[in-house]
Structures are given as structure tokens and as C-alpha cells.
N, C-alpha and C positions, 0 to 999 in steps of 0.2 A: 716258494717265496714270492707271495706278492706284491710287498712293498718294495718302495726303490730301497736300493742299495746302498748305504751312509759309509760316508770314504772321508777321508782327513790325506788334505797330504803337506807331506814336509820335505822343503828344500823347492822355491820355487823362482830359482833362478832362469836364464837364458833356455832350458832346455827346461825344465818343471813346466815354463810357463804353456809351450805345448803341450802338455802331457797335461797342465787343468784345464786349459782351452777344448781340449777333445773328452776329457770325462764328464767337464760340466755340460758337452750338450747330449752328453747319453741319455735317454729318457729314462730310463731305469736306475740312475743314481742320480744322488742328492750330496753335494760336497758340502759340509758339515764345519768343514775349520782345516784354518791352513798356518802355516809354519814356515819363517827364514830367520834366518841369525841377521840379515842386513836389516836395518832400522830404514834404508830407503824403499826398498821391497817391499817391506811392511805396511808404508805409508802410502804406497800403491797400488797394494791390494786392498788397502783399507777404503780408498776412494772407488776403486771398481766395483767391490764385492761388500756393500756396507753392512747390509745383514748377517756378515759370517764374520765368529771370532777369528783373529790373527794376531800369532802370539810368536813371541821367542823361542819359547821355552815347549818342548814335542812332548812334554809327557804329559801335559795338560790336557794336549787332545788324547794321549792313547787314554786315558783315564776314564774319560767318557764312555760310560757301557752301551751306548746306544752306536758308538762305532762301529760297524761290520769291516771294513777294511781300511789299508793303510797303503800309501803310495807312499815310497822313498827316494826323492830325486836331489838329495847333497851330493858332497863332494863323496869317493869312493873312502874315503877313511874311516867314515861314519857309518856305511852302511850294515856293518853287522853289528855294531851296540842297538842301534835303532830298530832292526829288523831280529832282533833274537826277544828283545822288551816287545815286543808289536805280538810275535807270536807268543811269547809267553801268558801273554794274556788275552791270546784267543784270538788273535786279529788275524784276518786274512793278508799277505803281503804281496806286494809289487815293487820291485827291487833295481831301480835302473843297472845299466853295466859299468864296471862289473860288479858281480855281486857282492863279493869280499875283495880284498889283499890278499885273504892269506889261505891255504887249502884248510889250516885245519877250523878255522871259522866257518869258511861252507861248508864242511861237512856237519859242523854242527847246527848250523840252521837245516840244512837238509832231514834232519835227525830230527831237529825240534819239532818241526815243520810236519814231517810223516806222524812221530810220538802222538800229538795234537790233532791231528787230523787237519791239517791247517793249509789252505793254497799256498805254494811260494813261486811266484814268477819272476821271472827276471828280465830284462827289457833288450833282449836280444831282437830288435824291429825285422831284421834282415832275415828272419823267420816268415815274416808273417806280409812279406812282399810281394803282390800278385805273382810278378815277374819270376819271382826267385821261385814264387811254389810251380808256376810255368815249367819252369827249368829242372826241377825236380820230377815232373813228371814225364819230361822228355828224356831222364834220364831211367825214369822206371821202366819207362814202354821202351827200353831198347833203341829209341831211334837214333841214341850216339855211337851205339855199340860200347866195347870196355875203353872204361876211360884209362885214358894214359895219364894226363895232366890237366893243372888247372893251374893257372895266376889272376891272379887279384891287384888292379890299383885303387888306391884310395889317398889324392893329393892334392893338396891345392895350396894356393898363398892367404893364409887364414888367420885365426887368433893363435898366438902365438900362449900355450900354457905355461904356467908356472909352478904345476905341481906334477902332474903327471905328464909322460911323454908319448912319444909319436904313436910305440908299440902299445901301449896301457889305454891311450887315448883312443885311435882309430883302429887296430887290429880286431878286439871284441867284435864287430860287424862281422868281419870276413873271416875269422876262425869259424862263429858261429852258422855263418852263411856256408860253407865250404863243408863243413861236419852233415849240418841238414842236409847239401847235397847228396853225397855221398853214403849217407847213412854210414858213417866207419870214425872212429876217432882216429886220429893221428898216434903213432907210436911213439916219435922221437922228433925233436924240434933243432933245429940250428938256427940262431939269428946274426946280426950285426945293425950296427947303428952309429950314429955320431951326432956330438953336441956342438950345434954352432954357433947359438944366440944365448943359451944360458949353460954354466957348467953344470953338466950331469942331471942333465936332462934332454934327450934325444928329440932331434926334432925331424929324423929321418930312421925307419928301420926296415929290413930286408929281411924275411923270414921266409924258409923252406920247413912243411910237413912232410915227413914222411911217411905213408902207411904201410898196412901189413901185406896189403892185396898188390902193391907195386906201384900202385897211383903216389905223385908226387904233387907238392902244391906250394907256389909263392905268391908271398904277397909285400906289396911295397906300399909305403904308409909315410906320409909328410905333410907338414904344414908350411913348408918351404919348400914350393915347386909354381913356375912360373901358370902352370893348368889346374884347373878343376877337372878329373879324373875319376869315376867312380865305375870300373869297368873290372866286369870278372872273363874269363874267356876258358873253355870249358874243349880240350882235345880230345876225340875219341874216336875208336876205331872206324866206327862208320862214316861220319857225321864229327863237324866242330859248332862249336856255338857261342854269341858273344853277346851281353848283358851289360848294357849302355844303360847308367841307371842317372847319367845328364840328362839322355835325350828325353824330349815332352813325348813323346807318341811311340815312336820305333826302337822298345828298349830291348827287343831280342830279336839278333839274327841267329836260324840256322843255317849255315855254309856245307853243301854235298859237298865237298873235300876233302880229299884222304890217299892214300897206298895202298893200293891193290898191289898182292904177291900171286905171280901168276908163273905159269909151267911154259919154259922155255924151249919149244918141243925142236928146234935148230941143233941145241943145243946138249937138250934133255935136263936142262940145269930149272934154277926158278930165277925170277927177274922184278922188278918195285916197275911199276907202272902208276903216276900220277893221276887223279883224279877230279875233275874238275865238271860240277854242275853245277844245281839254281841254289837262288840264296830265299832263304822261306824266312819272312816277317809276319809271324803270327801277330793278329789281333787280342792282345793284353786289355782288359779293363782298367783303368787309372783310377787308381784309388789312395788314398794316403791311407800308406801303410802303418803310421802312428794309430789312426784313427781306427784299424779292424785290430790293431794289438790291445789298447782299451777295450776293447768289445769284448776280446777274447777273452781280458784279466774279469771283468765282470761276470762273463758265460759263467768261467769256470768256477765264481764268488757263488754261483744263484744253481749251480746244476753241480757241485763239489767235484767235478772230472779236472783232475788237473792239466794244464795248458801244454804245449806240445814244449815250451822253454820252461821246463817247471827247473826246481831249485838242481835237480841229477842234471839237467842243460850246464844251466850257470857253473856249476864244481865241472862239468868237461872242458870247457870255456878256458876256468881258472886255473888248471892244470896246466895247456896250452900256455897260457899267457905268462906262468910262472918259471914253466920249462925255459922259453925264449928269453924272457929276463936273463936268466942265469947263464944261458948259453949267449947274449950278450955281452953281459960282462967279462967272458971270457974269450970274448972276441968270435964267436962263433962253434964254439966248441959243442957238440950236439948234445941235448940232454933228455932221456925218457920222458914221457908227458903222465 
């Protein structure tokens, strides 16, 4: 494939507008026509971008047979009417998170998607983070030893939603972050939460995964918290490690720290002896990680290898996030994922 890549995308609100900022300066595509339901959006894309159609109505663009792909960044209700019409007729997709609502929606895109032969990624960014794949490989080469646990924050004093909540909203990053590490899906999920600015809609949630291997994982997620927080920290046998993804430069420490079990020869018994050495701040390249996930959704439009968040990512994702749901409403009641 040597010509660029012709992409449409729809839904190009607060978050879209990044996501055509970094495609439009890929040299290898060509954005073709774009898409919002707000009539004000419209009138500002039309003065930015005066040579490209901008319309209401998304099936104008999928219609277009010169389309090769299709970005989808609305609200999450929409995203599998839109992305099942996108592949149905042949279009490559990009699916912000989460993919669906509902499990049995993503499996049907998934389905569609392989049927067709058709790309489907989904915008799990927290994949494709230097930092995070850093951290992934510190965890391959052994230098954490067996991990015990992991927690996740993700909080700040922010926009407050009105449709979906704290868990729906900001956990998608850190399940999917959390899974990549580990390479292991979660078996069984427990959450809690509370509504304090709009009813029945969380604006604070508490989620523990459990896996199969023993490793456990929380994660806390609000938009009503006095900090900006965006920090994983990562416990394991040898070694711990922490993923400051505020900080400009220094977003991972590794901490020599741990329990050493040792032979208590006084005694003949064994005894926990503390551990304490250097703290290793590796040098991460700074990159925006929006910007290499576009690269990736193109790679894999132009060489058909599907993306390491392809649509089997996104339904792991959505199981998690459904699990928790349910086991929130129940007050924390655990439920299989």
C-alpha cells in the first residue's frame, strides 16, 4: 500500500479532537471527512479544516468507497451501531474505550471483524506508553521477581460526567494497563462506589482483581479528589516499582526493597529480614502516547497485522468492567469476569 491511508472520523469532541490532531499529522493518511452531532463542533471544524466535508449524519462518510478506515470517538452508546455498519462494509476500525456496553456486542464485532478480515482496535492508550511497556519489560526479565500485588490511582478534581461514571469512565486505562502487565486476565472482580453529585452515577470507585496465579490488583478512580494522581505501583518479590505518569521526566522508580527469609541457625528456625537498597530511575523516552497508538492503528491498516489492543483486548476489558459494575451494585459482591 502505497498511498496514504483515507480515514473519516466521527465524534469529535474534547477527546476526538486529539485523536484528529495526531492522525492529521501522520504522513501516511489523509483525513477525508469528519463527523459530530453538535452543530457548534461542526462550525469549527468547518473553519479549521475548510476543504473536508463535515457532516451530521456518519453514514455519509462510511458510504464513501474511497474510505479505508474509520475512527470512532462518541459517546460509548454508539460505539457498536457505528463500528459493526464501519466493518460491515469493509472498513478498518478504531474504537475509543470502551468498545461496547455490552459483552455480547463485542463479541459480535470481534466476530465481524475476524469474518471480514477487518482491523478492530480499540483505544486502550495505557498499552502503548513507553513507560508502561518499560515496566512490562522489567517485569518479563525477572527484575521484580513474582509479583504479589499491584494498585492503581487514577483521580483528580475534574469534569464532572453525566453519563457514565467514575468506574466506566477512568478504570478502562488501568484494567487494560494492569492485564498488559501481567499478561493474565483477572478471574473475579469486587467493586464499590458512591454517588455524590448526581444520583446513580459514581463519582468515586474501589475495584479489586483477582487472579488465578495469586497476584491481586486495586485500583481507585474519581473525579472528586482534592490531587491529580495517576500512579500504578507494582509489589514483587525481588524488587518494587512505581509509575508516576504526573511526573514530566522521572515516571519510573525501581525500589531494591523487599523480605528476605533467611535460616535462623540460633535457633534452627527461619526469620523475615528487611531489605533496603538504591532506587533505579531509568531513562524513558517522552513521547505522547496518543500519538504512537495512531501510528500503531495505521501500521496495522497498511501491513493487516492486528494491534496488540485489537477487538480480543477490548471484550477482556469489557468483561472486567461489567463484572465490577455488577458487583457494585451489589455493594461489592465478587463477580467472575
Amino acid at each position: 500500500m502505497n498511498e496514504r491511508t483515507k480515514l473519516v472520523q466521527i465524534g469529535v469532541g474534547a477527546w476526538g479532537r486529539n485523536l484528529l490532531r495526531n492522525f492529521s499529522l501522520l504522513p501516511d493518511v489523509e483525513v477525508v471527512g469528519l463527523c459530530d452531532k453538535s452543530e457548534e463542533t461542526r462550525e469549527g471544524l468547518k473553519k479549521q479544516f475548510p476543504a473536508l466535508p463535515v457532516t451530521a449524519d456518519y453514514r455519509k462518510l462510511l458510504d464513501n468507497l474511497e474510505v479505508d478506515a474509520v475512527v470512532i470517538a462518541t459517546p460509548p452508546a454508539h460505539h457498536y451501531k457505528i463500528a459493526k455498519e464501519a466493518l460491515s462494509l469493509g472498513k478498518d476500525v478504531f474504537v475509543e474505550k470502551p468498545m461496547t456496553l455490552a459483552i455480547s456486542e463485542a463479541e459480535e464485532l470481534v466476530r465481524l471483524a475476524e469474518g471480514s478480515r477487518r482491523i478492530l482496535m480499540v483505544g486502550h492508550i495505557m498499552e502503548y506508553h513507553p513507560a508502561v511497556v518499560r515496566m512490562r519489560e522489567y517485569i518479563e526479565g525477572g527484575e521484580l521477581g513474582d509479583i504479589y500485588y499491584v494498585y492503581s490511582t487514577r483521580v483528580n478534581l475534574g469534569k464532572v460526567r453525566d453519563v457514565e461514571n467514575a468506574l466506566w469512565s477512568f478504570a478502562p486505562h488501568d484494567i487494560s494497563m494492569i492485564i498488559y502487565l501481567l499478561r493474565e486476565k483477572p478471574a473475579a472482580v469486587s467493586a464499590t462506589g458512591a454517588a455524590y453529585l448526581r444520583k446513580g452515577i459514581e463519582d468515586v470507585s474501589f475495584i479489586t482483581l483477582f487472579f488465578d496465579s495469586g497476584t491481586i490488583a486495586h485500583i481507585h478512580t474519581s473525579w472528586l479528589d482534592p490531587h491529580k494522581v495517576r500512579r500504578l505501583t507494582i509489589v514483587g518479590s525481588k524488587k518494587m516499582a512505581v509509575l508516576d505518569d504526573v511526573e514530566p521526566q522521572e515516571k519510573i522508580r525501581i525500589y531494591d526493597k523487599g523480605v528476605n527469609l533467611q535460616q535462623a541457625y540460633d535457633t534452627y528456625g527461619e526469620y523475615l529480614s528487611l531489605r533496603t537498597g538504591d532506587i533505579l530511575i531509568p531513562a524513558v523516552k517522552v513521547q505522547e502516547p496518543l500519538k504512537i497508538e495512531c501510528q500503531e492503528f495505521i501500521k496495522a491498516v497498511r501491513s493487516r497485522i492486528p494491534p496488540i489492543t485489537d477487538g480480543k483486548d477490548g471484550l477482556a476489558v469489557l468483561r472486567v468492567l461489567r463484572a465490577a459494575d455488577k458487583s457494585m451494585k451489589e455493594n461489592g459482591t465478587p463477580h467472575k469476569c
